[in-house]
C-alpha positions in Angstrom: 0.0 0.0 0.0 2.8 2.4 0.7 4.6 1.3 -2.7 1.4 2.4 -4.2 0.8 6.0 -2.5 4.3 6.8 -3.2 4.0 5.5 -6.7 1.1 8.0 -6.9 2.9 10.9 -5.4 5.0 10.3 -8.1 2.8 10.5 -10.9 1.2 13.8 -9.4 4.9 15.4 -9.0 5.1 14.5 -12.6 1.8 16.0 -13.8 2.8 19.4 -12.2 6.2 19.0 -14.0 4.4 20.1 -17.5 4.0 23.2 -16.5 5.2 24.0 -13.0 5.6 27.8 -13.5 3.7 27.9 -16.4 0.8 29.0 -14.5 3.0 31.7 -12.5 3.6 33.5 -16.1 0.3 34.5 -16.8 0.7 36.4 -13.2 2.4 39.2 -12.4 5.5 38.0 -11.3 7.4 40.0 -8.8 10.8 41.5 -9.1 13.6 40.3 -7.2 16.5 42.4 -6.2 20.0 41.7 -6.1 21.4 38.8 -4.8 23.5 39.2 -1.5 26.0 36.3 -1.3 26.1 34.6 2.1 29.2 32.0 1.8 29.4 28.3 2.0 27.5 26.4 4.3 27.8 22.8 4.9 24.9 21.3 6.1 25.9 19.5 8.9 27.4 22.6 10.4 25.8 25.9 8.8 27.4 28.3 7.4 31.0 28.5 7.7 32.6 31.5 9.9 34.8 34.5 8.1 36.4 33.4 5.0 36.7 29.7 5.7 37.8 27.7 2.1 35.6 25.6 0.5 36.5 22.0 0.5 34.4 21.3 -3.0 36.5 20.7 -6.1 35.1 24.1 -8.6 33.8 22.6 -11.4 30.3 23.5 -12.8 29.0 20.2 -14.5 25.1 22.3 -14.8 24.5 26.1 -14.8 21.2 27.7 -15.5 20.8 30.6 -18.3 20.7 34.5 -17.3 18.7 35.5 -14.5 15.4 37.2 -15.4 14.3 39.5 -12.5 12.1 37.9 -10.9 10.7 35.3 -8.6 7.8 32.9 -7.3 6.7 33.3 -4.1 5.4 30.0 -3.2 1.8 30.6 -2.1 -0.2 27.7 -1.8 2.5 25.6 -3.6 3.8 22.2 -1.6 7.0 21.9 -4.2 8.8 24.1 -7.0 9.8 21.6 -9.7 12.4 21.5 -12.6 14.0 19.2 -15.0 17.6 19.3 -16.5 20.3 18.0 -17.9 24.4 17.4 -17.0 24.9 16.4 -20.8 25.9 12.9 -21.7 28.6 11.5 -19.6 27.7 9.1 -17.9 27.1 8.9 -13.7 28.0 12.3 -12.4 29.5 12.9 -8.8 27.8 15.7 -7.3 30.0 17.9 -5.0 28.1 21.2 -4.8 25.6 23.3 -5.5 24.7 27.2 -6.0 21.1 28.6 -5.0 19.3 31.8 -4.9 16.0 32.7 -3.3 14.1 35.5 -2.6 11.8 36.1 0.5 9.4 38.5 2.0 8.6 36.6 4.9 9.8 38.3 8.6 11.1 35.0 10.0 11.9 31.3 9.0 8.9 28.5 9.5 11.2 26.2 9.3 13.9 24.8 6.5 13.8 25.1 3.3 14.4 21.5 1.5 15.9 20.5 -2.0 15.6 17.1 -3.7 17.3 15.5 -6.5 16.1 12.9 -8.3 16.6 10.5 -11.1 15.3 10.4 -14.2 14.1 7.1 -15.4 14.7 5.7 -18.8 10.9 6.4 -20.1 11.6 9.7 -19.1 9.8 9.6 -15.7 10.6 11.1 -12.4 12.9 8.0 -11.2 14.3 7.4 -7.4 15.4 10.1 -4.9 19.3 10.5 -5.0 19.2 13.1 -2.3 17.5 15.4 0.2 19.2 18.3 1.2 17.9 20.4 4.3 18.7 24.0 4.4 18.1 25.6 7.8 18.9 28.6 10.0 19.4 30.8 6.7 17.6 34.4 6.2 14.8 35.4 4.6 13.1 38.9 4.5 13.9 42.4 5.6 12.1 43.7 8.9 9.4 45.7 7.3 8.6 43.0 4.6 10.8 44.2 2.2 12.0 41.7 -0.7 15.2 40.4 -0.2 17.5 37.6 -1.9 19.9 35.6 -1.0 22.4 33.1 -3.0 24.5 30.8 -0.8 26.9 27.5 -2.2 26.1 24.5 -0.2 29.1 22.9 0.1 28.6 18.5 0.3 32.3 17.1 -0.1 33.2 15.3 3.0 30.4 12.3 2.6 27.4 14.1 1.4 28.2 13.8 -2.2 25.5 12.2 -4.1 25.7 10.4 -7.9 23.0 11.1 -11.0 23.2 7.9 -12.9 20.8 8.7 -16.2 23.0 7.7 -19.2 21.6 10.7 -21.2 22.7 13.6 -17.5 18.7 14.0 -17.6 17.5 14.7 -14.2 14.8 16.3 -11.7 15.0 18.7 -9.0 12.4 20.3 -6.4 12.7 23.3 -4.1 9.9 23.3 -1.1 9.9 26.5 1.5 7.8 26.4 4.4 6.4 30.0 4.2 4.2 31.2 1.4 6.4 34.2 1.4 9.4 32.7 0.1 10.6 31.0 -3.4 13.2 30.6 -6.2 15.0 33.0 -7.9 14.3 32.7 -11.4 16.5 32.2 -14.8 16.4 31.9 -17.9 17.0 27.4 -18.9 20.8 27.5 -20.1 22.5 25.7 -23.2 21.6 22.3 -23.0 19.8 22.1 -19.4 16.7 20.4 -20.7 14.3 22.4 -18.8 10.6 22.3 -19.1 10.0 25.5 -18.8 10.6 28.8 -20.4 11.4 29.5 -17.2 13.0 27.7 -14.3 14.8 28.2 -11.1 18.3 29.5 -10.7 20.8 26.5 -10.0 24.2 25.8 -10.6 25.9 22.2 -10.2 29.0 21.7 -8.9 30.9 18.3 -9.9 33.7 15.9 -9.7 35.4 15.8 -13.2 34.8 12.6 -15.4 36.3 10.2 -14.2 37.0 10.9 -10.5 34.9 9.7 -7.6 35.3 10.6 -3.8 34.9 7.4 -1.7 34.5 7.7 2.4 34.7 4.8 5.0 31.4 3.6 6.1 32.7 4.5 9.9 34.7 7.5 9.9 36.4 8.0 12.7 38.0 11.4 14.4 40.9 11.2 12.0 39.6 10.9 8.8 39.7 14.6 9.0 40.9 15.6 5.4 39.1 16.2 2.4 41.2 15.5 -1.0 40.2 16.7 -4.5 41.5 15.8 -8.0 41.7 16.9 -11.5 40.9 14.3 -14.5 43.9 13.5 -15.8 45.2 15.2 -19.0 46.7 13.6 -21.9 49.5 12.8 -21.2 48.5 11.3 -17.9 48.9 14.1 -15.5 46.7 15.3 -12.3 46.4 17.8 -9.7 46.1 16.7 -6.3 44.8 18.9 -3.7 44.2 19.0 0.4 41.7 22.7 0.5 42.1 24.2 3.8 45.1 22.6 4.7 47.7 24.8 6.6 51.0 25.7 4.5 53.0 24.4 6.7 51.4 20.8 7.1 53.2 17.7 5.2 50.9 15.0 3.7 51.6 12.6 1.7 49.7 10.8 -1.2 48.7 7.0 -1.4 48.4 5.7 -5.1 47.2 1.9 -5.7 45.7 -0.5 -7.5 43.5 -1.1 -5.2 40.7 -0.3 -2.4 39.8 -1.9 1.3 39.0 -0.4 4.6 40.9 -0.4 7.5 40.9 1.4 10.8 44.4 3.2 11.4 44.5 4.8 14.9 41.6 7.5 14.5 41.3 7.3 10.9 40.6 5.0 8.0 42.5 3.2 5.4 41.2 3.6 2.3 43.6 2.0 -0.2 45.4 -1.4 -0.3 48.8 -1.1 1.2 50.2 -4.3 -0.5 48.8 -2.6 -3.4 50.8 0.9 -3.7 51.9 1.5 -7.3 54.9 3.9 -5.4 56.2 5.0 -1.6 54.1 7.4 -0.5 54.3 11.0 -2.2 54.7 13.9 -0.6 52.5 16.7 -1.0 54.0 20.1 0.2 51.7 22.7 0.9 48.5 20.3 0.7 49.1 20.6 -3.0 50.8 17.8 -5.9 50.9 17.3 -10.0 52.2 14.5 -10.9 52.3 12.0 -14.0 49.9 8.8 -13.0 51.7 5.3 -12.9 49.7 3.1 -15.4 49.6 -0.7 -14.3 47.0 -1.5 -17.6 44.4 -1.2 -15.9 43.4 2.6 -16.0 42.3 2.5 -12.8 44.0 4.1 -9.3 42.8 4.3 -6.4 44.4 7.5 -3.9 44.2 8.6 -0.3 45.8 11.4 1.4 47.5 11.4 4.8 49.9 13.5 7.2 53.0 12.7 8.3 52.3 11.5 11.5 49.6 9.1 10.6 47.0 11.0 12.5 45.0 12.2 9.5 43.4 10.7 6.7 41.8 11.9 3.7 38.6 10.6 1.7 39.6 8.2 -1.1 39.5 8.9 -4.7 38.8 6.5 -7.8 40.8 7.4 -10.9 39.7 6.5 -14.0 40.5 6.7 -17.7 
């Protein structure tokens, strides 16, 4: 029975995907003001203190078009809805993302939530991938005033999520609590598959093709790091990265054939040590480029780690 209502919810989330803000262009649609940019926030934390960096590889994998002015204040809507696209590349990594919305509401109800979905082969919406709650973040000004907002939400560290659909097609939905709040809307970019002459503001941030962050199903105090890398270039080389590690920290970077899991003091190990493809590399600075050893197999698995043992990194699959 609850296969069948969700089944149902389903095909009603699709039947408002036809038009979802078709309906809100024959209104008058407000005008939003600028955008004030709030930072990163992670959301297990909030949103990060000063100038904190980023631990998210920058690298837009989906971008909506130019911004048109305005927005949709939710009103009696349960769920904004929009389709796109990531282009055809197979499984994408999710790292990041970028939103904007506007609100005239005096307080938060409660958090605003954003869900990602699948798109299944006939073209329907397909499973959830992920559900992203947004809370503690501001709305509008104290006399009711219109104000908008754009923030990054930051998910590397273990909240990275994958979008499987062979063709990039996918769907997303943006729920606020109050009736006073909603996206920020733009114009559908090159490519992004949208339904609508209209659609909500979003930008994608992804690994690049071919690299996938993995994480130990029980991390423990030390697996404190967060490593990023480029996809390899021609000739085989890659950029290896720790963001937010102190210059004067020494690390040094695991490469082998293959995976495993293995507590290490407070942290985890993440590749096979009777696999390493070379003694461990270091990485001054939190930073490396370096030519990847080929075995045959195109395939390396990496891990990160400081000198003393004490901190360990997220894993990264290499393919190519």
């Amino acid at each position: 029975m609850r296969l069948l209502l969700a089944t149902m919810a389903a095909f009603a989330a699709l039947a408002c995907l036809a038009d979802p803000l078709l309906a809100l262009e024959r209104q008058e649609l407000p005008a939003a003001p600028v955008p004030r940019t709030l930072g990163i926030l992670r959301p297990e934390t909030g949103l990060l203190a000063g100038h904190l960096e980023s631990r998210m590889a920058p690298f837009p994998i989906f971008e909506t078009g130019e911004p048109t002015g305005k927005w949709a204040p939710s009103g009696s809507r349960d769920e904004f809805w929009n389709r796109g696209r990531l282009g055809p590349q197979g499984p994408s990594q999710i790292t990041a993302f970028e939103l904007i919305w506007v609100s005239t509401a005096l307080e938060s109800e409660g958090p605003m939530v954003l869900r990602f979905h699948e798109q299944n082969a006939d073209g329907t919406l397909g499973p959830l991938a992920r559900e992203v709650s947004l809370a503690g973040l501001p709305r509008g000004g104290p006399a009711g005033e219109a104000r908008a907002w754009k923030v990054l939400v930051d998910l590397s560290g273990g909240q990275e999520f994958l979008l499987k659909n062979p063709a990039g097609f996918f769907y997303w939905s943006f729920a606020c609590p109050e009736t006073e709040t909603g996206p920020y809307l733009a114009f559908p970019g090159p490519g992004a598959g949208t339904l609508q002459p209209e659609g909500m503001s979003l930008v994608l941030h992804g690994s690049p093709p071919g690299v996938t962050a993995f994480h130990p199903c029980n991390p423990g105090e030390g697996d404190s790091l967060v490593l990023i890398a480029s996809a390899p270039d021609p000739d085989g080389w890659v950029h290896w990265e720790l963001p937010g590690t102190p210059d004067g920290g020494l690390h040094h970077l695991l490469l082998a054939s293959a995976r495993l899991e293995m507590p290490h003091g407070q942290g985890t190990l993440l590749v096979d040590e009777f696999s390493l493809l070379n003694p461990p590399i270091p990485m001054e600075g939190g930073r490396l480029s370096l030519r990847i050893p080929d075995d045959g197999s195109r395939e390396v698995f990496a891990q990160a780690v400081d000198s003393l043992g004490r901190a360990w990194s997220n894993g990264i699959r290499l393919r190519w």
